[in-house]
GUGUDO-704919 format. One record per residue: x, y, z of N, C-alpha, C in turn. Coordinates in pm, whole numbers, padded with zeros to 5 digits, always signed. Example, Ala and Ser with C-alpha at 12.3 -4.5 7.8 and 13.67 -1.06 7.14 Angstrom:
2
+01319-00569+00780+01230-00450+00780+01320-00330+00780 +01285-00225+00708+01367-00106+00714+01290+00003+00787 
END
This chain:
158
+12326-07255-06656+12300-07170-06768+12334-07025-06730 +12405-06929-06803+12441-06813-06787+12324-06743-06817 +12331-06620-06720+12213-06546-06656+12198-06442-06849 +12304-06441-06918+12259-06374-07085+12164-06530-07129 +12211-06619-07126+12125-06689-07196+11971-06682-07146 +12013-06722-07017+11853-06695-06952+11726-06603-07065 +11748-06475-07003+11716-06367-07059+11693-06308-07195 +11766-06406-07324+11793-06328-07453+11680-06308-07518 +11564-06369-07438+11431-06351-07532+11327-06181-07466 +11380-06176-07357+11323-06058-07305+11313-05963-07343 +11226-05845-07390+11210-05786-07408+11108-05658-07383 +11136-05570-07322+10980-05486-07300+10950-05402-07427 +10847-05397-07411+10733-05330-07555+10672-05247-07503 +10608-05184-07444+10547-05064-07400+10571-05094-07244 +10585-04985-07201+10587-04901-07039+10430-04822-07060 +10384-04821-06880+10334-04669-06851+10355-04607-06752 +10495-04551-06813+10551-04472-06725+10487-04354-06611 +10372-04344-06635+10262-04185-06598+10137-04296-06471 +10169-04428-06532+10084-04491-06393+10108-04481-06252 +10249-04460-06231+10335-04443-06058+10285-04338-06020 +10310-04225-06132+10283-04098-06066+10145-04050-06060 +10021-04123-06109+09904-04065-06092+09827-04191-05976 +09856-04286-05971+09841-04370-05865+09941-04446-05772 +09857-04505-05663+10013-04530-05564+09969-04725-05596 +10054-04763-05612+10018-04963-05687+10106-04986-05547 +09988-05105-05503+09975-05164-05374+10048-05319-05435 +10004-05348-05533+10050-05500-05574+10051-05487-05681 +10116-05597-05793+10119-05630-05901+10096-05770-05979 +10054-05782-06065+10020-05906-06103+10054-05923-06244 +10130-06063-06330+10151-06070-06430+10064-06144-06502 +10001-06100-06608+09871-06190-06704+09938-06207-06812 +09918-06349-06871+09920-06348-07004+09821-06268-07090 +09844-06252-07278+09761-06189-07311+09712-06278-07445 +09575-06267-07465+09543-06353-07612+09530-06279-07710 +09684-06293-07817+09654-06211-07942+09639-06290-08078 +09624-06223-08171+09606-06260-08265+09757-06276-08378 +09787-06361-08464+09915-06377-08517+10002-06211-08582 +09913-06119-08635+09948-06022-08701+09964-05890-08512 +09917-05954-08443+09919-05864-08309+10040-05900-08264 +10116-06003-08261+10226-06034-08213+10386-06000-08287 +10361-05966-08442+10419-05941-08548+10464-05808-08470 +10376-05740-08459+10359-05577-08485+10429-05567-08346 +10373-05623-08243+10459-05594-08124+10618-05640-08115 +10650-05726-08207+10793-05770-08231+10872-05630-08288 +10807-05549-08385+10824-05422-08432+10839-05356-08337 +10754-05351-08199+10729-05263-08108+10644-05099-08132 +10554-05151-08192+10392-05072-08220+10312-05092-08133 +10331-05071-08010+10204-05005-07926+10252-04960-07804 +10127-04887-07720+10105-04765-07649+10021-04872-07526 +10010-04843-07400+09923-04885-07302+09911-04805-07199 +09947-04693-07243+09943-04569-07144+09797-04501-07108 +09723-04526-07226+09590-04477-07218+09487-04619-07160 +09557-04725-07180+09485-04837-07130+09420-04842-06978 +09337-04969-06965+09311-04990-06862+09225-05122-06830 +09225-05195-06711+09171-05321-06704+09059-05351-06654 +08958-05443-06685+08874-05486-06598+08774-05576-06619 +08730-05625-06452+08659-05769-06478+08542-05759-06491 +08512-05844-06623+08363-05829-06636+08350-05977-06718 +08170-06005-06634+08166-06118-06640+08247-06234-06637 +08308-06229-06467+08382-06342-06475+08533-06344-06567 +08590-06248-06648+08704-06216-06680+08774-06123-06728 +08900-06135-06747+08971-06013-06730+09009-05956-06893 +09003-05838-06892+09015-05768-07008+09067-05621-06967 +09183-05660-07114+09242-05509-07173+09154-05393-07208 +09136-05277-07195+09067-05195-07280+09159-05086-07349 +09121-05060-07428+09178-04933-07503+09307-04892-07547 +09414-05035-07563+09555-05048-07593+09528-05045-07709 +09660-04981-07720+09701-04986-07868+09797-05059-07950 +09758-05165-08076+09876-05200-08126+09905-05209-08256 +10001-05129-08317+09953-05110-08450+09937-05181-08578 +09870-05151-08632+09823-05239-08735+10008-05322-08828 +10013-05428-08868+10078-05491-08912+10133-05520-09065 +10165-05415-09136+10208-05391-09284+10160-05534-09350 +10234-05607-09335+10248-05717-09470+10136-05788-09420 +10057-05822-09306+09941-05910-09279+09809-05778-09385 +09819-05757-09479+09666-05705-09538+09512-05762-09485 +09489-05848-09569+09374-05945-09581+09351-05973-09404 +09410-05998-09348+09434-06112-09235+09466-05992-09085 +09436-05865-09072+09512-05793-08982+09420-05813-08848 +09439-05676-08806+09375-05694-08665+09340-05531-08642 +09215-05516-08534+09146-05370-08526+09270-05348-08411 +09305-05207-08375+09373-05138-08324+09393-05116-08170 +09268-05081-08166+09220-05077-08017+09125-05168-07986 +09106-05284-07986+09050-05365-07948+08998-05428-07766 +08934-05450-07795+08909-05528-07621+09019-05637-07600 +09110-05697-07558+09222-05804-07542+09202-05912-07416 +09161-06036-07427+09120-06084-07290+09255-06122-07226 +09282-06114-07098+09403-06126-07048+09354-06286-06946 +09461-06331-06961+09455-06466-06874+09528-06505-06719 +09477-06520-06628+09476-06505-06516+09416-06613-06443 +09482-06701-06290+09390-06826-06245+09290-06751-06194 +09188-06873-06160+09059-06820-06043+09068-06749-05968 +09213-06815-05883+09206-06760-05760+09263-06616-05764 +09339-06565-05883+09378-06376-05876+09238-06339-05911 +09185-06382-06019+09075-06306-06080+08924-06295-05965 +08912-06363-05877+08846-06332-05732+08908-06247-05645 +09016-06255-05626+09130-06130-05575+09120-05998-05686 +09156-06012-05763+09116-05890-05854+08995-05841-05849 +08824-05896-05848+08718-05878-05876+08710-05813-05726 +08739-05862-05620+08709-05861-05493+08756-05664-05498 +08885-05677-05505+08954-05532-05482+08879-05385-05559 +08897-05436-05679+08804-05337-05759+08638-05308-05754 +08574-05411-05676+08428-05337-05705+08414-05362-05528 +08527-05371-05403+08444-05380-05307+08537-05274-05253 +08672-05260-05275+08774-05156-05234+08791-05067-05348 +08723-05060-05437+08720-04955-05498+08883-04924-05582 +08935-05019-05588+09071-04993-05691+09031-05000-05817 +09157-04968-05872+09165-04970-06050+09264-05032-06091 +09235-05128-06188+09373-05215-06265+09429-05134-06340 +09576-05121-06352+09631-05039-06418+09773-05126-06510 +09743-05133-06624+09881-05179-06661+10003-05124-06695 +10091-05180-06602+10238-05107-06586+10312-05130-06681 +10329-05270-06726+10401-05277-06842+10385-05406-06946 +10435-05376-07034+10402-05488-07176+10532-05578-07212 +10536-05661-07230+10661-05716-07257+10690-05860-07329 +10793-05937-07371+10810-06043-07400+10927-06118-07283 +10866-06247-07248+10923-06262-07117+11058-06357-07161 +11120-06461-07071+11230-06551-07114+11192-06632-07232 +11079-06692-07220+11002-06737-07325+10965-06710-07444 +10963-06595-07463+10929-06541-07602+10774-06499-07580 +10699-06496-07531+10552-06493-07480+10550-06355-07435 +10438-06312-07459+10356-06146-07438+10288-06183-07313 +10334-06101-07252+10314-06075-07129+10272-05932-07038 +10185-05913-06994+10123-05808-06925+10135-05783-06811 +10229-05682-06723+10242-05643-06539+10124-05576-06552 +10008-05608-06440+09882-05528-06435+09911-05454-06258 +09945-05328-06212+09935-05307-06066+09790-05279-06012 +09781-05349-05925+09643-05279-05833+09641-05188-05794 +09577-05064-05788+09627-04946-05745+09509-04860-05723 +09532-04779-05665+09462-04640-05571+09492-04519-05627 +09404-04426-05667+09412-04273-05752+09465-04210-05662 +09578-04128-05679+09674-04037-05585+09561-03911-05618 +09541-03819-05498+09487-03667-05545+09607-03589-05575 +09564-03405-05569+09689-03370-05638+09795-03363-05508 +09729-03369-05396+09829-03296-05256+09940-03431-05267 +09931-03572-05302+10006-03661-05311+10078-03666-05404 +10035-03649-05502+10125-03636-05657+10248-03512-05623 +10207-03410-05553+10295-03283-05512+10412-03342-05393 +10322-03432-05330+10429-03493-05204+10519-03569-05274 +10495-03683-05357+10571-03727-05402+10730-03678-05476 +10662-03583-05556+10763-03518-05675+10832-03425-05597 +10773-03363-05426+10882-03299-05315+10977-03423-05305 +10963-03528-05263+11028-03655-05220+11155-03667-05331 +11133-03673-05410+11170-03666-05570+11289-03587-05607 +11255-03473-05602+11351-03344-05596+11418-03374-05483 +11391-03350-05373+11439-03385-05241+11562-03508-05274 +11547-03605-05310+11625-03732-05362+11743-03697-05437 +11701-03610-05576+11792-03601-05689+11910-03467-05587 +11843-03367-05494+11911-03282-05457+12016-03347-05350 +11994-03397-05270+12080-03515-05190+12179-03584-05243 +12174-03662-05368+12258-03710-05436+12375-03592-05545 +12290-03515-05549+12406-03400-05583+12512-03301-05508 +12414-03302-05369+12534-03263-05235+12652-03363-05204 +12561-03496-05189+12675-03587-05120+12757-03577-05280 +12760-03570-05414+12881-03616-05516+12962-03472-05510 +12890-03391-05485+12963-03265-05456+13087-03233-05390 +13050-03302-05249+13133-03325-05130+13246-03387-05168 +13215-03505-05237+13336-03624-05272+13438-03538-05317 
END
């Protein structure tokens, strides 16, 4: 099978682009997500935000908080609340790995990105990750500059 066919269902739906740079993500993990029929509509549109989001386990499972997806025109009667709680699906054995990291190492689930995978299915990258202070966020974006300036000497040269 050719690597376009593979792929033609893929699609990403929200980024958070601002998660790299305010934390440093040690690992990543992909969850499914349980929506509702008019939630999946709207994300086919590509109506929502997960930048302000964030994850976590309670009681034994895993949940979205504070994403956004927007409400769905033609579903009236039948829609869905906005910002809702979203339970994300995950085996035992991450969600003990997840529970473990966050309340004994002190991380934060952060979701990186939203998407529709080969399948057609909504899909959630959640990174594990560690709060950068500001002296790191500054190191980084030296690193950064530093990078883009390098690549403009060496095309210079050519």
């Amino acid at each position: 099978m050719a690597k376009s066919d593979e792929n033609k269902n893929y699609k990403v739906i929200a980024e958070n682009r601002r998660a790299r740079y305010d934390y440093a993500i040690e690992d990543d993990i992909e969850c499914g997500i349980i929506l509702e029929g008019s939630e999946v509509k709207s994300l086919r549109e590509g109506g929502s935000n997960i930048a302000e989001s964030y994850a976590s386990v309670e009681d034994g499972e895993l949940w979205l908080v504070n994403s956004y997806i927007a409400p769905y025109k033609q579903a009236k009667t039948f829609g869905h609340e906005e910002k809702r709680k979203r339970k994300l699906l995950v085996s035992r054995r991450e969600m003990a790995r997840l529970w473990s990291d966050t309340q004994r190492k002190g991380m934060t689930l952060v979701p990186l990105v939203m998407y529709f995978n080969h399948r057609g299915l909504a899909k959630l990258k959640i990174g594990i990750a560690k709060g950068k202070k500001n002296h790191d966020k500054r190191e980084s974006e030296a690193k950064r500059d530093w990078g883009r300036q390098k690549q403009r000497l060496l095309k210079d040269h050519r």
